[in-house]
C-alpha positions in Angstrom: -38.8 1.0 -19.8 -35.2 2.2 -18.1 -32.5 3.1 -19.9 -29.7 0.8 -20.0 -26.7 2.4 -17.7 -23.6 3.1 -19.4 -20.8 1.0 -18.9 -17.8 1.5 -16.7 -15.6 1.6 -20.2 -17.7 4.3 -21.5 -18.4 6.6 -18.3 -16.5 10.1 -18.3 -13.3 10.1 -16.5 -11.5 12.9 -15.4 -8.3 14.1 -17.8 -6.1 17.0 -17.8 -8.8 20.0 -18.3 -10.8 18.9 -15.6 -8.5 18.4 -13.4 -6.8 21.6 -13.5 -10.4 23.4 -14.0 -11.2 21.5 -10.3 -8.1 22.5 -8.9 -8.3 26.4 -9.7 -11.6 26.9 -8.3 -10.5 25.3 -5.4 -7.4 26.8 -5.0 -5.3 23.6 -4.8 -1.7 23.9 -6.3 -0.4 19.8 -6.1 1.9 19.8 -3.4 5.7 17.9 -3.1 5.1 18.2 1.0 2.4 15.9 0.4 3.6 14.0 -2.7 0.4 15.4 -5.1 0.4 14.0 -8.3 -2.2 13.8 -10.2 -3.6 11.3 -12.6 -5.1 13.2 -15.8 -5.6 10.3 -18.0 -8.5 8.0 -18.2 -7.5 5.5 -20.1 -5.0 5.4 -16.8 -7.3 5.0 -14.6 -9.7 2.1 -16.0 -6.4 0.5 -16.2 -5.9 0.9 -12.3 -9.3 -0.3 -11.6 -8.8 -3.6 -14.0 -5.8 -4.3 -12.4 -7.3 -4.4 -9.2 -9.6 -7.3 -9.6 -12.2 -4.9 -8.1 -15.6 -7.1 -7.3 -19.1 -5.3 -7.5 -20.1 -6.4 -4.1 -16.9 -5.2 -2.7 -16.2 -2.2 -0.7 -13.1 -0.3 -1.8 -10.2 1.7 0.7 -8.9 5.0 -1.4 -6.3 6.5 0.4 -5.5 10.1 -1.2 -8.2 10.3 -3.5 -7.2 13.7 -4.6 -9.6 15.3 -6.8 -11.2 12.1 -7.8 -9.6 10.6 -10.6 -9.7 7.1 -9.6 -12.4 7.6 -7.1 -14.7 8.0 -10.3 -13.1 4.7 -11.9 -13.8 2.7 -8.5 -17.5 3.9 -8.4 -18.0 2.6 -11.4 -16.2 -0.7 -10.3 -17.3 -1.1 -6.8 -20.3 -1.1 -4.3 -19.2 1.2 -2.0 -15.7 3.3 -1.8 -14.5 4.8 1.5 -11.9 7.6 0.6 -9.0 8.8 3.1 -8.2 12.2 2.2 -5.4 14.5 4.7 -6.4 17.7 2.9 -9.5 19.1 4.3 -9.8 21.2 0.9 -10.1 18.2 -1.1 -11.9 15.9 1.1 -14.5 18.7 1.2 -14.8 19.0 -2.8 -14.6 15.4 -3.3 -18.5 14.6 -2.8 -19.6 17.6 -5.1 -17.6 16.0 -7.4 -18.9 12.7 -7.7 -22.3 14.5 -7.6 -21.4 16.6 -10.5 -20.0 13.3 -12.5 -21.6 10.4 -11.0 -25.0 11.4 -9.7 -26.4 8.4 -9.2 -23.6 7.0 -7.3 -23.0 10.0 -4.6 -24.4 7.8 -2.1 -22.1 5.2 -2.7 -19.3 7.3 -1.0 -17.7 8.1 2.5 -14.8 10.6 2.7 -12.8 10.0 5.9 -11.0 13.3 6.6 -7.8 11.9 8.1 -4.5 11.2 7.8 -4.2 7.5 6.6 -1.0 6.6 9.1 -3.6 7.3 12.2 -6.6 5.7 10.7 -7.5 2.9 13.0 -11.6 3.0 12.2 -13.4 3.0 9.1 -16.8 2.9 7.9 -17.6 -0.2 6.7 -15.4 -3.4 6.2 -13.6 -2.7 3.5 -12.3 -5.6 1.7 -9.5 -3.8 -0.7 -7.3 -1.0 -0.9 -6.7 0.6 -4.1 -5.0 4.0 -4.3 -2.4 6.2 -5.9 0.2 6.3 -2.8 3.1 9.3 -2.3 6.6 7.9 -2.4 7.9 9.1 0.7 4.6 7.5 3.2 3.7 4.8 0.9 5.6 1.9 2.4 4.0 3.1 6.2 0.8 3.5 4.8 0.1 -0.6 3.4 2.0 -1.9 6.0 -0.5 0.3 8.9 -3.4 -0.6 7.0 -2.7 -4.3 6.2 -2.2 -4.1 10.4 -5.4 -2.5 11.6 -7.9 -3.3 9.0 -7.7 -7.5 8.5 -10.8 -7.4 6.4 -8.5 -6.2 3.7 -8.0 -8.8 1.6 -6.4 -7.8 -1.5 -5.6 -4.5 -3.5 -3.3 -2.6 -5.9 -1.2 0.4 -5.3 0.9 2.5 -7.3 3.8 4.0 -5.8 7.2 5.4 -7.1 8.6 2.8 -9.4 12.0 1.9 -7.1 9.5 1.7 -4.4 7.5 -0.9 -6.1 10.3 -3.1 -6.5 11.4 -3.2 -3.0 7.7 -3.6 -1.5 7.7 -6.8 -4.1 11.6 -7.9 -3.9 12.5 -11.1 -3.0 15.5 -12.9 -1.0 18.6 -12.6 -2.7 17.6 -10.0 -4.5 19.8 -6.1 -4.4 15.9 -4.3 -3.5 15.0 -6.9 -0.9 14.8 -5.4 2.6 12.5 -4.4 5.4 9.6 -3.5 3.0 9.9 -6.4 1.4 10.2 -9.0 4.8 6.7 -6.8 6.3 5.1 -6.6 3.3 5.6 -10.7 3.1 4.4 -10.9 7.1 0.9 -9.8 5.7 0.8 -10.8 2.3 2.2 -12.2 -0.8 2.8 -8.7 -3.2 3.8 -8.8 -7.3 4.4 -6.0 -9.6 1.7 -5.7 -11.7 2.8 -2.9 -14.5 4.4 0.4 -14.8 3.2 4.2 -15.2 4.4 6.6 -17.5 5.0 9.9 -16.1 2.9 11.8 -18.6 -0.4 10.8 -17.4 0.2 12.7 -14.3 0.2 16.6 -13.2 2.8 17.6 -12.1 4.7 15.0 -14.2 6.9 13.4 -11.7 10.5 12.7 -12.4 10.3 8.6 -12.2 8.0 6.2 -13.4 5.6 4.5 -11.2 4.8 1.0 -10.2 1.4 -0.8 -9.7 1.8 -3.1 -7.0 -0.5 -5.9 -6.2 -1.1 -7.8 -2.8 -3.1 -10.5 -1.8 -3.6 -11.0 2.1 -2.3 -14.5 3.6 -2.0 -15.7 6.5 1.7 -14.8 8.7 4.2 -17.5 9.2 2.9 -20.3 12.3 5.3 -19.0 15.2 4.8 -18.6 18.7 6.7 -14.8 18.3 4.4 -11.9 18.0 4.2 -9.8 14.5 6.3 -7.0 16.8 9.0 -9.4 18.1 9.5 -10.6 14.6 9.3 -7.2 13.1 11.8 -6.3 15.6 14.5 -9.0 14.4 14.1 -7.5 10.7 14.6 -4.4 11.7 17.6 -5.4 13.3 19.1 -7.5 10.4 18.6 -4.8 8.0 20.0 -1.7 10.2 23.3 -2.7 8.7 23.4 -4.8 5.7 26.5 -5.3 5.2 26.8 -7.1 8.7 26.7 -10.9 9.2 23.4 -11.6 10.7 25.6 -13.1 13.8 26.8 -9.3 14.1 24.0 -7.3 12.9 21.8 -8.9 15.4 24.4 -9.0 18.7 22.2 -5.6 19.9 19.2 -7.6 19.9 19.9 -10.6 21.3 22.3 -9.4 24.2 25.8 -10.2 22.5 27.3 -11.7 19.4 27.5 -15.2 21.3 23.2 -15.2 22.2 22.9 -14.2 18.0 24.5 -17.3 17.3 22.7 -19.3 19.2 19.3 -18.2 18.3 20.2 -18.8 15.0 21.0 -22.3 15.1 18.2 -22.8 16.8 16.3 -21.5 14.2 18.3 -23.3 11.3 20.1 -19.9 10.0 23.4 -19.9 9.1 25.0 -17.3 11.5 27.4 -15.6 8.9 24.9 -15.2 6.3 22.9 -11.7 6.1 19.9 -10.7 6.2 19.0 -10.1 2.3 19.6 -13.7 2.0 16.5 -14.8 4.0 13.0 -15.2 4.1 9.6 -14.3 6.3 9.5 -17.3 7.8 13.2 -17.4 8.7 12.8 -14.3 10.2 10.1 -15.6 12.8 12.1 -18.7 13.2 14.9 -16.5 14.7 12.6 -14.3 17.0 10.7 -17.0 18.1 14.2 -18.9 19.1 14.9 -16.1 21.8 11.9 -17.3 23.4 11.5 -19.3 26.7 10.5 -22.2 26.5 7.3 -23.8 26.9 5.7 -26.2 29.6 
């Protein structure tokens, strides 16, 4: 007779002695040049993984697993977990450590070493992303996976708190802007808690922000996701513009602006904070010719 298998509540999780035990004999001092925080606190962790709506069946995208926190929690969650690590120190210890803590799950894992912005392959079809994101390449990051990899179908992130509000802002609002229009091309997002900062190491100086997505499909326009991406970029280069100003550059003079955006039912002195997704493709797809 077998042994029932513990549950995920009640497997070990990484917390602070581990952590900085791992990271000595390694060598690894957490880094600001690539935004290394680490999560010491389990309870933390099984939190993350609840959040994420994680299915058994599914296979999970980590992206900076680190020294494994999380990646234990989503073993315990998942079928399978592909992590994207950029430090080739980490992504090297990061097998031994699920062998040292999860034995009979080591096989369960790939480590990609790789930076996650040039990623365009994976193992596997993975069907969420879950991972604990630096600030400063978190925004690039979703929005490059959420491009390349449309087997992604949901997932939760934690980023920088501000951060989390703009990726889930919406029109009208003083965060919205061109995280918030990209982020909507792919996928409808919703702040889903907030993250002390004493359950990291090095503590950070702001809170953080669990952001959850879940994929839909873009707005019906004839404009590709670049044309339209190109129009929001424009808009939001300077807010304070009228959208009839802001996007003269793009559309080859103040005049053309205008007219797109009648075309596309946008009122020409409004801006671009005031408007949504769709609006957005309405406007690009204006510019274009005509069909037969």
């Amino acid at each position: 007779m077998t042994s029932p298998q513990p549950s995920p509540a009640t497997q070990p999780l990484l917390g602070a002695t581990e952590i900085r035990r791992l990271a000595e004999e390694i060598g690894v001092r957490p880094t600001k040049t690539l935004g290394q925080n680490f999560v010491i606190d389990g309870n933390t962790i099984r939190r993350i993984v609840a959040a994420a709506k994680v299915d058994p069946a599914e296979t999970v995208l980590e992206v900076g697993p680190g020294l494994g926190s999380l990646t234990l929690g989503l073993l315990d969650a998942a079928a399978r977990v592909v992590a994207v690590e950029i430090d080739p120190v980490l992504a090297a210890r990061l097998p031994e450590t699920v062998v040292a803590f999860r034995p009979e799950k080591a096989g369960n894992l790939d480590v990609v070493l790789s930076d996650a912005m040039r990623i365009t392959e994976l193992p596997g079809e993975p069907t969420a992303l879950v991972a604990n994101l630096p600030y400063n390449v978190a925004v690039p990051v979703v929005l490059h996976l959420l491009e390349h990899f449309p087997s992604l179908r949901h997932g939760l992130v934690m980023v920088q708190d501000e951060v989390a509000d703009r990726m889930v802002a919406g029109p009208g609002s003083k965060t919205y802007g061109v995280p918030s229009v990209k982020g909507a091309w792919y996928s409808q997002m919703r702040k889903a808690g907030v993250i002390g900062m004493n359950v990291f190491w090095p503590a950070p100086k702001i809170s953080s922000g669990l952001v959850e997505f879940v994929r839909r499909e873009p707005p019906v326009t004839r404009a590709s996701r670049e044309q339209v991406f190109a129009v929001i970029d424009a808009a939001f280069a300077q807010r304070r513009k009228t959208l009839r100003a802001a996007l003269a550059g793009w559309a080859g003079g103040a005049a053309e602006a205008e007219r797109f955006l009648r075309v596309a039912g946008v009122d020409p002195t409004a801006r671009g904070e005031v408007i949504d997704v769709a609006a957005f493709a309405r406007i690009a797809e204006a510019k274009l010719p005509m069909t037969a």
